[in-house]
C-alpha positions in Angstrom: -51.7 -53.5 -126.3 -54.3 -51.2 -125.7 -53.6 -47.6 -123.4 -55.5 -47.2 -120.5 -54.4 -43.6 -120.7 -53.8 -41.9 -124.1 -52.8 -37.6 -124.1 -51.9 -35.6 -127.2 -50.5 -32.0 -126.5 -52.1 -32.2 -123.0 -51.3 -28.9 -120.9 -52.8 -26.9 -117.9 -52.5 -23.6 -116.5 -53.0 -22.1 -113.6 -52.8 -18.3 -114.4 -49.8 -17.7 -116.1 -47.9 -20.6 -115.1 -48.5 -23.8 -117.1 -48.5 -26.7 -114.8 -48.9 -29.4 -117.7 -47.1 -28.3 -120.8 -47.6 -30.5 -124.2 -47.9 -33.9 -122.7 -47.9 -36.6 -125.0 -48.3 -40.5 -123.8 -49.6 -43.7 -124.1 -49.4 -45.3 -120.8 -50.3 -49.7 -121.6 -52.7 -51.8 -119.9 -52.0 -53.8 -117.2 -48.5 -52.0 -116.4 -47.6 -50.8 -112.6 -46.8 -47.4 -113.8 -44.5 -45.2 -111.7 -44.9 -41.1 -112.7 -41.4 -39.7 -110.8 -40.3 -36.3 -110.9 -39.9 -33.4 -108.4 -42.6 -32.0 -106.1 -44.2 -29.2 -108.3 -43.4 -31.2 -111.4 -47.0 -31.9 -112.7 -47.7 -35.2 -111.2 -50.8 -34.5 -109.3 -51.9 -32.0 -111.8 -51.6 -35.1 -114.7 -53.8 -37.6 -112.2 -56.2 -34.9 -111.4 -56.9 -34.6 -115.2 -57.2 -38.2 -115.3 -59.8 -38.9 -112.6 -61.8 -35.8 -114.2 -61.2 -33.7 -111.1 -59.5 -30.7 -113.9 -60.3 -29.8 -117.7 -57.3 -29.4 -120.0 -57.0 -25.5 -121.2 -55.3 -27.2 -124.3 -55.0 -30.8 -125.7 -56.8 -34.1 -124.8 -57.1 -36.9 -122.4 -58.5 -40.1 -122.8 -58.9 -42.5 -120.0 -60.1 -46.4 -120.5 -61.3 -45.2 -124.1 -63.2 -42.4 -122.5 -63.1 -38.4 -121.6 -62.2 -38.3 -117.6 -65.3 -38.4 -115.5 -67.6 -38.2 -118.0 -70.1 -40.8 -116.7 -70.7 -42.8 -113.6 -70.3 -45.7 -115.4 -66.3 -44.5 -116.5 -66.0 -43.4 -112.6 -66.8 -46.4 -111.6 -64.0 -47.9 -113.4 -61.3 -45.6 -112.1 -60.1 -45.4 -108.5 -58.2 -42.6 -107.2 -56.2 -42.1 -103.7 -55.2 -38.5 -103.4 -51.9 -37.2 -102.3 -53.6 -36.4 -98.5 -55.1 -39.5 -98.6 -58.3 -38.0 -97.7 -60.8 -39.6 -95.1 -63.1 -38.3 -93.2 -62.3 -37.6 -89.9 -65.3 -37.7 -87.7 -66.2 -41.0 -89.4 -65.4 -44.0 -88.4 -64.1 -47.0 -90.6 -67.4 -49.2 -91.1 -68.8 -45.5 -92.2 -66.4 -45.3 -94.6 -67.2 -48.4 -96.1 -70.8 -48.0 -96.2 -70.4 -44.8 -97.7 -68.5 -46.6 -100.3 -70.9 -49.3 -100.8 -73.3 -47.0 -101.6 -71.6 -44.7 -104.1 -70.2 -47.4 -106.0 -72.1 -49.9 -108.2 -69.1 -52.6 -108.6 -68.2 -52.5 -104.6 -66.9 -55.5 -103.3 -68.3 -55.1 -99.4 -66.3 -59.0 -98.7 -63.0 -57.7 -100.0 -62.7 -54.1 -98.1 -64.1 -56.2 -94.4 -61.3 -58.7 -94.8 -59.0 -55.8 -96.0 -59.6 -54.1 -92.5 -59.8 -56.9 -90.5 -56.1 -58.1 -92.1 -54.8 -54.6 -91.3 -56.1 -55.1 -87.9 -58.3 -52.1 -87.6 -62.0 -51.9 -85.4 -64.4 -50.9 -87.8 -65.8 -48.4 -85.5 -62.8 -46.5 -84.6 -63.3 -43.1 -86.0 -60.7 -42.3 -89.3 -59.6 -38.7 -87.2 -57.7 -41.2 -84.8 -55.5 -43.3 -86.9 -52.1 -43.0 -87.4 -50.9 -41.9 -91.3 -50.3 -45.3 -91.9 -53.6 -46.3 -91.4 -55.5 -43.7 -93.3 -53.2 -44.5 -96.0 -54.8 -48.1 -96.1 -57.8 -47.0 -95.2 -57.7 -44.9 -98.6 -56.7 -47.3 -100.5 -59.2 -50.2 -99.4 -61.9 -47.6 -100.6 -59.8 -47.3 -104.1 -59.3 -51.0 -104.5 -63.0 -52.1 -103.1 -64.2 -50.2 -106.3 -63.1 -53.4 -108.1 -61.3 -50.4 -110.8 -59.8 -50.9 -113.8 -57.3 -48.2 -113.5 -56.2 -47.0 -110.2 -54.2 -44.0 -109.6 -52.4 -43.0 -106.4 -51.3 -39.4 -106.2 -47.5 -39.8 -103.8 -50.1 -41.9 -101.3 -46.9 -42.8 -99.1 -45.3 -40.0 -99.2 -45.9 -38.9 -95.3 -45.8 -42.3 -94.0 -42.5 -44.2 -92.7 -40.3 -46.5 -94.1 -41.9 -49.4 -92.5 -45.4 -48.2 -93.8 -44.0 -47.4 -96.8 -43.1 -51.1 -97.2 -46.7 -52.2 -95.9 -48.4 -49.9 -98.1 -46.3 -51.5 -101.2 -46.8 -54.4 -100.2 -50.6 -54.8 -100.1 -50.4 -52.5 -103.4 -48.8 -55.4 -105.4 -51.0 -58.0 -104.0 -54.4 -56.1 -104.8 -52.8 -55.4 -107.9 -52.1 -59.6 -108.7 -55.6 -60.1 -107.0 -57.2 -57.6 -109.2 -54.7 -57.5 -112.1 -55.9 -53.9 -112.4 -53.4 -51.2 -114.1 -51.7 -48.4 -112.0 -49.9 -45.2 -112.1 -48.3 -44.2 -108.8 -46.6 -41.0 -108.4 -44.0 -40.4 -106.4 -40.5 -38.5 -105.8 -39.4 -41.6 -103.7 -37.5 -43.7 -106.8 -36.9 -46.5 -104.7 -40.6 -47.2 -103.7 -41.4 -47.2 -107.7 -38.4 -49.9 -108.3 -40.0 -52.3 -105.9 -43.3 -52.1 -107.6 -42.9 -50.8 -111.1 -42.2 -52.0 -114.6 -43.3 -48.5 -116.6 -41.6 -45.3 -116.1 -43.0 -42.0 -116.9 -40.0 -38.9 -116.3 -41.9 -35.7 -115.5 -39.9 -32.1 -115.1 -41.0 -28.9 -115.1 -44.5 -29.5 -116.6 -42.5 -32.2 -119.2 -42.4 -35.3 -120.1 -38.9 -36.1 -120.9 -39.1 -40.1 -121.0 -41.3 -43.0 -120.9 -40.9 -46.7 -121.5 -40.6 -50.4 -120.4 -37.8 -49.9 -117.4 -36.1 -53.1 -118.4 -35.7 -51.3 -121.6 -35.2 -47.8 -120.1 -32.2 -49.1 -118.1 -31.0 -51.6 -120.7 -30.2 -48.4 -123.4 -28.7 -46.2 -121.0 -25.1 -45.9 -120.4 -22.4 -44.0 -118.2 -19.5 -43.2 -120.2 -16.3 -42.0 -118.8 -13.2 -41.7 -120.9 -10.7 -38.8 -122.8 -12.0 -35.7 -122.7 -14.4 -35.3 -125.8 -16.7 -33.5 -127.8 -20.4 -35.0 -127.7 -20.9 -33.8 -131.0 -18.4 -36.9 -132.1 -20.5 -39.4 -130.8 -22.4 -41.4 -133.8 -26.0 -39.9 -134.0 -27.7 -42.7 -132.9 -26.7 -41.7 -129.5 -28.7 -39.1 -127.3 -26.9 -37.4 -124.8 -28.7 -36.8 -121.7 -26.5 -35.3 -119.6 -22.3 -34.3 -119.9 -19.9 -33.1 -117.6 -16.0 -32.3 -118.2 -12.6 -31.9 -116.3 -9.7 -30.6 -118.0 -8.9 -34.2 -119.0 -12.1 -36.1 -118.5 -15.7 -36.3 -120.0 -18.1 -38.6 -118.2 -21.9 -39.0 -120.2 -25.0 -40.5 -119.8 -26.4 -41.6 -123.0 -29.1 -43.3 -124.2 -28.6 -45.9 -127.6 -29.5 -49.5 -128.3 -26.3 -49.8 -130.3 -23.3 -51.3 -129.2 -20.8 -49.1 -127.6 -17.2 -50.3 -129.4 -15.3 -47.5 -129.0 -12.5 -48.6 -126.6 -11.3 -45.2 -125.3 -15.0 -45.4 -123.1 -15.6 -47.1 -120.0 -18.8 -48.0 -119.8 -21.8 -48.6 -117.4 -25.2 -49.4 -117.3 -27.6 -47.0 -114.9 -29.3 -47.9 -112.3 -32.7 -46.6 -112.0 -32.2 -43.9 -110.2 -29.1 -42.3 -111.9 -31.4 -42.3 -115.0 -34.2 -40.7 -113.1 -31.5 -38.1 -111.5 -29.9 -37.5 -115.6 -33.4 -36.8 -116.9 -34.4 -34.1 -114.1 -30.6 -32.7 -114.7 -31.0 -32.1 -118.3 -34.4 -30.7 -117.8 -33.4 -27.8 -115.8 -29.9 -27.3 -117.6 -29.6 -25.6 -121.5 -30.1 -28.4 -124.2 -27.2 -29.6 -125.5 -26.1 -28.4 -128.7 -27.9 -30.3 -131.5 -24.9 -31.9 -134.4 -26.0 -30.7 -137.9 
């Protein structure tokens, strides 16, 4: 399976702080990718390489085969919805669109009319007067009426409510089966990405510190609670994410696809979002010591 987006020791700085530090990925084609991690993480700095809108100070980026932004050809072929979901606000909605039409070769004009007139908006109503929800959608009818190969959403829902959360989602996944485009969506929100997602991408502190399949993510991840013990007794096939103690107690998340026999352990599988939470934990915490 070819990547739609391939780094090798990608990093960015903005003075002295380094925003992107030694990424390294291979994110597949035709995956709903979600990119989770806390606000100031990297995320937006990671899509802005992407979409060509920054230049790596160190590293590379590919994207669809080829350096971000480099042609309108390889623009054409990304779309990109910004974390403000930026519109214009003195334009109205049938502006937008021809605006669109006319800075895209591939636009489909059918698909981004019946998009509006689904959502129930009046083409002339001016972008300034509609409610977060809207220019969320609005955003991403001009993203998906690109007819992309690739479309990255930088936290697009993150303002919005519950219920336009959902919405937003929702007509995500079906321009995704319509189009049968790749994504990655960022977000803090780890239950919006388990609705839609089946690619995880862990980002801390400028990081990456996982990435997979989530079926397999969450199938080789375990909560283990028994005796208090030492981690370094464990076999070494297992990778300790995260430990705390009692007195009499150790409970750790660890990550192995061998079977756990020992029967002094009780053991459970994670749910999404206790992996997401282990990951960010041992990112900010001192690495575990490493068994010789």
């Amino acid at each position: 399976m070819s990547a739609v987006v391939q780094t090798q020791g990608l990093a960015k700085r903005y003075g002295r702080k380094w925003a992107l530090s030694d990424c390294t990925l291979s994110i597949p084609e035709g995956k709903v990718v979600g990119l989770v991690g806390p606000n100031g993480a990297g995320k937006s700095t990671l899509l802005h390489l992407a979409v060509g809108l920054l230049r790596p100070d160190a590293g590379s980026i590919t994207v669809l085969d080829g350096p971000p932004g480099s042609s309108s050809h390889q623009l054409a072929r990304v779309g990109f919805v910004a974390q403000d979901t930026p519109t214009y606000a003195g334009m109205s909605i049938h502006d937008h669109l021809w605006f669109g039409a006319q800075m895209n070769p591939r636009w489909d004009q059918q698909l981004a009319e019946s998009r509006i007139a689904e959502l129930g908006l009046d083409p002339r109503q001016k972008a300034g007067r509609l409610s977060g929800g809207q220019r969320a959608q609005l955003a991403l009818t001009l993203a998906v009426a690109k007819r992309p190969e690739l479309l990255l959403l930088d936290e697009p829902v993150a303002a919005l409510d519950p219920l336009a959360r959902r919405e937003f989602l929702q007509d995500l996944m079906e321009v995704v089966a319509d189009q049968q485009a790749s994504v990655v969506l960022s977000s803090h929100l780890v239950s919006d990405l388990e609705r839609v997602c089946d690619f995880l991408i862990v980002l801390v502190d400028s990081r990456v510190q996982v990435a997979g399949d989530i079926d397999d993510l969450v199938a080789s991840h375990y909560r283990l609670s028994g005796p208090r013990h030492d981690h370094r007794t464990l076999p070494n096939s297992f990778d300790v994410i995260n430990e705390s103690r009692t007195d009499r107690q150790s409970t750790l998340i660890v990550r192995t696809d061998e079977a756990i026999l020992d029967p002094s352990w009780t053991v459970e599988h994670l749910g999404l979002e206790d992996l997401v939470l282990a990951y960010m934990s041992r990112a900010r915490r001192p690495k575990l010591e490493v068994r010789s």
